[in-house]
N, C-alpha and C positions, 0 to 999 in steps of 0.2 A: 662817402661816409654816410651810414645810416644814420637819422635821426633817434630811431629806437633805442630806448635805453630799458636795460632788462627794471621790472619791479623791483627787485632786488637791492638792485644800485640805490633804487631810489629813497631807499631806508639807511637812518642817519641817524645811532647810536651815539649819544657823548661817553656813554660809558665806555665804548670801543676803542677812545682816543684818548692821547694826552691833551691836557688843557691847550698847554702852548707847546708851542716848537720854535726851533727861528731857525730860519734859511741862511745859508751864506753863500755868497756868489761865486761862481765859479770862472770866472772871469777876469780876475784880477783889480774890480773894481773894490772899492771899502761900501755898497750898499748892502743894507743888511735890513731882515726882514723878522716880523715875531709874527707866527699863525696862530691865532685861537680858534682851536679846534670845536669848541662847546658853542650852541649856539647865544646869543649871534655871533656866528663865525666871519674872521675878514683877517685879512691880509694887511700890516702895519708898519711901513716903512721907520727906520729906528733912526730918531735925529738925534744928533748927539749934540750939545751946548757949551761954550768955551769955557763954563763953569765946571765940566762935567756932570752936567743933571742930562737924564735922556727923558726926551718925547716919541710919542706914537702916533705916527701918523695914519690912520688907518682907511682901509677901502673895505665897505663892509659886503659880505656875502648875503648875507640875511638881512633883514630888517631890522635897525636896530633899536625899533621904536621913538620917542617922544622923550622918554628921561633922560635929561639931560646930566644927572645928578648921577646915573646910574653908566650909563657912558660915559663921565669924568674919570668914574670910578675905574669901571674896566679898563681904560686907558691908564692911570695911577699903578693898579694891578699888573698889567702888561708889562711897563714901564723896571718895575718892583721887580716882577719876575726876570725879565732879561739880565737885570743888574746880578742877580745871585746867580745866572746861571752862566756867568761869564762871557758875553757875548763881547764883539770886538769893542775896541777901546782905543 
């Protein structure tokens, strides 16, 4: 496999993409995933709590700086978003 990746690729529109998405496995396990597509983008395992309140767990693609206030947030967001968009339960 080439290292090479065209210039092309290398440009990363948020306007291109939805904010979030969420993965579901295909496997038959219950892990589930929400993608934030806008930077900083990362991949965020969905915990789900015996209260039913969900957390995100997330692994970030980009850097997702110092604010911690501001990465609460995103994660609240995240969290917000999955809930409306029906994700498993």
């Amino acid at each position: 496999m080439s290292d090479y990746v065209p210039e092309d690729n290398k440009i990363w529109s948020d306007e291109d993409w939805p904010k979030f998405m969420v993965a579901h496995p295909c496997d038959g396990s219950d892990t589930e995933c929400v993608i934030h597509l806008h930077r900083p983008r990362f991949v965020g395992h969905v915990l789900h709590a015996k209260d039913g309140s969900v957390g995100i767990m997330p692994i970030f693609i980009d850097d997702p700086g110092t604010d911690v206030q501001a990465i609460a947030k995103l994660m609240r967001l995240a969290g917000e978003w999955y809930n409306e968009c029906g994700g498993m339960k």
